[in-house]
C-alpha positions in Angstrom: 78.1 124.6 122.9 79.6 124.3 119.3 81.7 126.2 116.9 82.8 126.4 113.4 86.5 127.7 113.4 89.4 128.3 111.1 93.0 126.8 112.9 95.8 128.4 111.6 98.5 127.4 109.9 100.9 125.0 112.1 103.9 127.5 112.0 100.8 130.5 113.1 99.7 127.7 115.8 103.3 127.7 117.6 103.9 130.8 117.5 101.4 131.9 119.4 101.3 129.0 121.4 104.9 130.1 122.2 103.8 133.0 123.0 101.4 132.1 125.2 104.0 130.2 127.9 106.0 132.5 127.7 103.6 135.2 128.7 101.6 133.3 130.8 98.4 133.9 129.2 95.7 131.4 127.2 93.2 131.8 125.3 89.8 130.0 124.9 91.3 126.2 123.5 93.8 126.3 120.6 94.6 129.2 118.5 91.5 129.6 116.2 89.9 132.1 114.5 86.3 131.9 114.4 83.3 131.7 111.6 80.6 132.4 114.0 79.8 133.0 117.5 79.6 129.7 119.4 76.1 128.4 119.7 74.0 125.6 120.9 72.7 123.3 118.7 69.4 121.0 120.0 69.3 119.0 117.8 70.8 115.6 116.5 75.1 116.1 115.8 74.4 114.5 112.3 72.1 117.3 111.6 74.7 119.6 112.3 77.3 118.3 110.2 74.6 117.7 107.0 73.8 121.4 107.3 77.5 122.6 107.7 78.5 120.6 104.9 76.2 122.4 102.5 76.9 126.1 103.9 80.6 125.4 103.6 80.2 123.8 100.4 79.1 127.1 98.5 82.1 129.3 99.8 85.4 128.8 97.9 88.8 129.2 99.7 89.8 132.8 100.7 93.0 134.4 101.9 93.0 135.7 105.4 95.3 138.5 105.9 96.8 138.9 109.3 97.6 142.7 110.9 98.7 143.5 114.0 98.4 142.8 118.1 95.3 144.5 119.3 92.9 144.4 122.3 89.7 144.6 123.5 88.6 146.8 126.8 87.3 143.7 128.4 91.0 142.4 128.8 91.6 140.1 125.5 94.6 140.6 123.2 94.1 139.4 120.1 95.9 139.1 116.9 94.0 141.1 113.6 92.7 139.2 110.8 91.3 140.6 107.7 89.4 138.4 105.1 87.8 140.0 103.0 84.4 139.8 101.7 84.6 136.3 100.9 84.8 136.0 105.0 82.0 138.5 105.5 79.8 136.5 103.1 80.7 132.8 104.6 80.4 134.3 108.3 76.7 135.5 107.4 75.7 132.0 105.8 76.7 130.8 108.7 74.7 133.0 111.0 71.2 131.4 110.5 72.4 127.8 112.1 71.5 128.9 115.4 71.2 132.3 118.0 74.7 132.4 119.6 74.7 131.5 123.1 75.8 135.8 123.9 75.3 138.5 121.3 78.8 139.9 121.8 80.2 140.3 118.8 76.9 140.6 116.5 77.4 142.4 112.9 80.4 144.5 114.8 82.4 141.2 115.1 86.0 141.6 114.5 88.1 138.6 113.1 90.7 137.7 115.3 93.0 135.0 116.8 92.9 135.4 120.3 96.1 135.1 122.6 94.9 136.0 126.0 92.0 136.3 127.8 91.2 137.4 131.4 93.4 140.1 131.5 93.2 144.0 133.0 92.3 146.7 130.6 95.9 148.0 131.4 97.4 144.5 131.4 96.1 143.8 127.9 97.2 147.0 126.5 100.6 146.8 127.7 100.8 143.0 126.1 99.2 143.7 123.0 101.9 146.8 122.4 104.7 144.1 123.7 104.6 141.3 120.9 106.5 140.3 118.0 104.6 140.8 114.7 103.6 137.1 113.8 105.8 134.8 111.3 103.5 135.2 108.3 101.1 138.1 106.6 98.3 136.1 105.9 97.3 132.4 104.9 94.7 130.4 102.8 91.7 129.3 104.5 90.7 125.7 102.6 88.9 124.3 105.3 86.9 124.9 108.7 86.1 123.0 111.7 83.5 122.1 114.0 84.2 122.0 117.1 82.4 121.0 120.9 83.2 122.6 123.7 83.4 120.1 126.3 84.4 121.8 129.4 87.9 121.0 129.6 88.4 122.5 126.0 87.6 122.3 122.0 86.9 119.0 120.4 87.2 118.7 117.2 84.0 116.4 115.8 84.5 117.4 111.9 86.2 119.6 109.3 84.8 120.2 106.2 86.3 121.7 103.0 85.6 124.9 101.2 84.5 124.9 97.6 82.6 122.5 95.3 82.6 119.0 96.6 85.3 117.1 94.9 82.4 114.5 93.0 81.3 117.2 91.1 
């Protein structure tokens, strides 16, 4: 299974990491907010990274705006993120790569960082209304990842920046 992802901003990334122990809850991997849903790819990694390359390379940077602590039914509390249409447009181009492995976010999906996962309706609601608003409002989005999941967690196999490539 792969993804291509966004990872926050190192001061974003501890807080909610912090967060996290001290809660006792986790997330899927790192804090991450993702460009698509994760998908399978069957063909050749290379292939992968050629096509990413040129998706990525026709979106510019963009500002993603962070709101507050929410959560879904299904017992995940997440953290709101807003980007704008320039994130609407890149998650679309990105859409075509492959069907993601479950249609559960679909054109509904929410942007998000997610803290916790596995938790009871009740349980999420209760932590979601419990946390500290996060140390920044928003941050600039110059690059994305792609990322395997291996089993035991997200591997990172290449990141790729936003914008024209710099040899032009």
């Amino acid at each position: 299974m792969y993804g291509v992802l966004v990872w926050p901003p190192e001061d974003l990334r501890r807080f909610m990491e912090e967060l996290q122990a001290a809660r006792g809850v986790r997330g899927f991997g790192p804090p991450h907010l993702n460009l698509r849903q994760p998908f399978d790819w069957p063909y050749e990694e290379e292939a992968l990274r050629i096509a990413l390359a040129g998706i990525l390379r026709g979106h510019p940077p963009f500002r993603v705006r962070l709101g507050d602590w929410r959560f879904f039914p299904q017992g995940v509390v997440y953290l709101r993120a807003y980007g704008g249409g320039a994130f609407r447009r890149l998650y679309h181009a990105l859409e075509p790569l492959a069907p993601p492995l479950k249609e559960i976010e679909g054109p509904s999906y929410i942007p998000h960082l997610t803290l916790a996962l596995g938790l009871s309706p009740e349980e999420a609601k209760a932590l979601a209304q419990s946390l500290p608003p996060p140390p920044r409002r928003s941050f600039l989005v110059r690059e994305a990842a792609l990322v395997r999941d291996e089993g035991e967690g997200l591997v990172e196999v290449a990141r790729f920046p936003l914008g024209p490539s710099p040899e032009r």
